[in-house]
N, C-alpha and C positions, 0 to 999 in steps of 0.2 A: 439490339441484342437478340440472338434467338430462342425461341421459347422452346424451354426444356420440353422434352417427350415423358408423356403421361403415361403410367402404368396400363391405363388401356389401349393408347398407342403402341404400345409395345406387344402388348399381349395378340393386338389385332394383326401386327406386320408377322407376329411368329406361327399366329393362325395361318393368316393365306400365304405365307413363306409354306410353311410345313403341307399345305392342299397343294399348290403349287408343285412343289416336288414330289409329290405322292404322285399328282397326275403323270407328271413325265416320266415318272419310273415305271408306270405303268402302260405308256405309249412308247415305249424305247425299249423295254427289256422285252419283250415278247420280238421285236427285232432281232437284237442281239442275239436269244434262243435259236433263229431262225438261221444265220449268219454263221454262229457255230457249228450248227448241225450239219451245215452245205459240207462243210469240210470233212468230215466225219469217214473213217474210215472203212465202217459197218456197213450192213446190205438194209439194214433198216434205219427208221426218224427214231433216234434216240437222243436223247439229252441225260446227263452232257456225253458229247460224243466222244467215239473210242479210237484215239489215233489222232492223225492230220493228212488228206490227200485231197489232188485236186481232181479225181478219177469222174469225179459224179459232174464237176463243170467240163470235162473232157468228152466224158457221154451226152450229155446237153448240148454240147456244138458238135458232136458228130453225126451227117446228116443221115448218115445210113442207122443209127440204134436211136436216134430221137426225132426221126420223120414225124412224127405225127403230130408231136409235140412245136415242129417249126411250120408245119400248116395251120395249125391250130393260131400260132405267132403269128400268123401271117396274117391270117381271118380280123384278129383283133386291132390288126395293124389299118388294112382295108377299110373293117368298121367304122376303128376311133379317127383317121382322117376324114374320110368322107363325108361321117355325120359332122366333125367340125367345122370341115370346108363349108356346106350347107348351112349349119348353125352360124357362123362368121355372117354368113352373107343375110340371112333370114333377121336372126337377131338386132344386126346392125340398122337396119331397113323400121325392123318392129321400134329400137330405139332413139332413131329420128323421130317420129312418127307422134312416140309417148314421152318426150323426155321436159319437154314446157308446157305438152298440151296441160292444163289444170281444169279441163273436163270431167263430167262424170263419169262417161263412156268410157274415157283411157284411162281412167283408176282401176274401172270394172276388167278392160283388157289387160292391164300390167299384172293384177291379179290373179288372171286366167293364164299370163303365160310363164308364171310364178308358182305355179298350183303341182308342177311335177316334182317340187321340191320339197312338197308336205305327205303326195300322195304315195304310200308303202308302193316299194317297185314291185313287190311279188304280186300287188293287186293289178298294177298297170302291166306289167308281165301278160297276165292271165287276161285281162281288157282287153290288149292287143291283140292277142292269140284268136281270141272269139268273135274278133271284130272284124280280121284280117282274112279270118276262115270261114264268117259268112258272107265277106264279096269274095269267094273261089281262089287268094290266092293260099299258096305253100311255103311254108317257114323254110327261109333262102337268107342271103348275105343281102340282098338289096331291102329286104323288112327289119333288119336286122340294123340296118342304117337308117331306115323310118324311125323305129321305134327308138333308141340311141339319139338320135337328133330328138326327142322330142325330151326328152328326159337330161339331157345335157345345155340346150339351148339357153335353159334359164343362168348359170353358169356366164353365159356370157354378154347375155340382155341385162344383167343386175352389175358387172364393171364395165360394160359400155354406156348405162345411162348414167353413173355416176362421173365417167368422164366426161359425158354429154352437160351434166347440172355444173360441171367444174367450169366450161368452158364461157370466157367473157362474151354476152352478147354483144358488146360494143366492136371488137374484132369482123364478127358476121354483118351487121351494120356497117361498117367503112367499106367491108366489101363490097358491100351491093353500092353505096353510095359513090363508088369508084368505077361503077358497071359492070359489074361482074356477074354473070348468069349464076342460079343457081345452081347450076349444075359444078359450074368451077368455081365456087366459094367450096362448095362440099369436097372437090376432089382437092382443091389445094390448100385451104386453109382449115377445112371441119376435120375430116378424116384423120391428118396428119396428126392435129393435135388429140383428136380420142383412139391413136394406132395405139399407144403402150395400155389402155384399157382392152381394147379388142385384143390384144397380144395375150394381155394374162387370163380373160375369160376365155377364151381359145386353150390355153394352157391346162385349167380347170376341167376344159367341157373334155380337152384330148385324155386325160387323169382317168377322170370318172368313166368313158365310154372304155377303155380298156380294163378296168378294173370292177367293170358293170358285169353282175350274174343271173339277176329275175330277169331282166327282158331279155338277156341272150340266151336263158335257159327256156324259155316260151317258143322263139323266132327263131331258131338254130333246128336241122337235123345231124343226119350222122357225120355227114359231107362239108356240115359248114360250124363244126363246135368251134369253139373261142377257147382264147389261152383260158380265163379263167376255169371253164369247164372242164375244162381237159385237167388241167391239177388236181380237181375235185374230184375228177374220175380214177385218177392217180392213187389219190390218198385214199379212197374208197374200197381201190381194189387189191395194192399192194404193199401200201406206205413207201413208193417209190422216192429215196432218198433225192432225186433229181428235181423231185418238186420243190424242195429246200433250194436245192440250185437256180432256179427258176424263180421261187422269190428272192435269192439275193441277189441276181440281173436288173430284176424289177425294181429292186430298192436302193441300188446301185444309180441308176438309170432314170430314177425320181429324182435322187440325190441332187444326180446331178442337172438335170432338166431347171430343176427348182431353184438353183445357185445362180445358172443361167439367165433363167426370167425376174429372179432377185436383181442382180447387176443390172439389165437391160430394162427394163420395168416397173422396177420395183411393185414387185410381188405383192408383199405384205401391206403396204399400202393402199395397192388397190381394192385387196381384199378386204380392208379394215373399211375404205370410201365407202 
């Protein structure tokens, strides 16, 4: 027979019931806000907006009135691959490496390559800047993908090594026990099975480097601003209604990304691993 629910059971599920939806209304209405506004028929960000047109996503794909704004797309496009493609390959290398050792040293390294995810970007930002400018070079797209892979890396050294902790050693064992070099245990039996953790920290780190603002506001000049910047300079200077446009691409474009890596992946899982 099931045992009745106790008046502080109840009280307790209607607590984190009630936090619960509070959170989410609070993480989706500022969307929503955002999604409306795109529409809007006004020359300014108002809410709730006046009308219905789609003039402002028509100027945002048109390349001749939002040039600057599809370089800027493009920089962040440039950035968030490249630092991933690096981070994929670095990451993956760093997570062999630390994922059984149970040394002291590789508690101390997994730590250290863990550490850009506690440290404020606007300090690491400004780190980088002063660090970069005293070996001679100049904030460019290729620093801009230094500094982006280091601050995204962790993203996907923390769901590759829990793929790494998931996998049977008994598997890696038969293979060597069958003769198999280490090199092609790793490329046909290690890899394959930790690809859908590398997929979704790849996923994470692509997320975070395009939607990163302290270290591409350090590392950036005129020639090489990032989407985010460029919005920022938007809102700053004119309340250009197109910026709304530009986050509903964006959140469109997550949406969908994130459905994708759900299906093939499973996303949320990894992330929870």
């Amino acid at each position: 027979m099931a045992r009745r629910r106790s008046l502080g059971d109840i009280s307790y599920g209607l607590v984190i019931g009630g936090l619960a939806a509070l959170a989410v209304l609070i993480i989706v209405t500022p969307v929503i806000v955002v999604l409306m506004t795109s529409f809007t028929e006004g020359r300014s960000l108002r809410f709730p907006p006046t009308g219905f047109s789609f003039r402002w996503y028509e100027q945002l794909f048109d390349a001749t009135q939002s040039r600057q704004i599809h370089k800027a797309a493009g920089n962040s496009l440039e950035v968030a691959c490249f630092s991933t493609l690096f981070g994929v390959v670095l990451a993956t290398l760093a997570s062999l490496g630390l994922a059984r050792n149970r040394r002291k040293m590789a508690r101390i390294a997994d730590n250290f390559f863990m550490s850009p995810l506690v440290l404020p970007g606007i300090t690491f930002g400004l780190a980088a800047l002063v660090y970069f400018s005293t070996l001679g070079f100049r904030p460019s797209l290729d620093l801009m993908i230094a500094g982006h892979l280091v601050v995204t890396m962790p993203f996907i050294l923390r769901t590759t090594t829990a793929s790494l902790s998931q996998l049977d050693p008994a598997l890696l064992d038969s293979s060597h026990s069958l003769g198999a070099s280490w090199f092609y245990t790793l490329r046909r039996v290690t890899l394959p099975l930790i690809a859908p953790g590398i997929a979704a920290g790849a996923f994470l780190a692509f997320m975070a480097s395009i939607d990163n603002v302290p270290v591409s506001l350090f590392l950036s000049n005129a020639r090489t601003d990032t989407l985010p910047i460029r919005m920022w300079g938007m809102m700053e200077s004119t309340l250009d209604v197109r910026v709304a446009a530009v986050s509903g691409v964006l959140i469109t474009a997550a949406f969908l990304l994130m459905l994708i890596m759900e299906w093939t992946v499973g996303l949320t899982r990894r992330m929870r691993d």
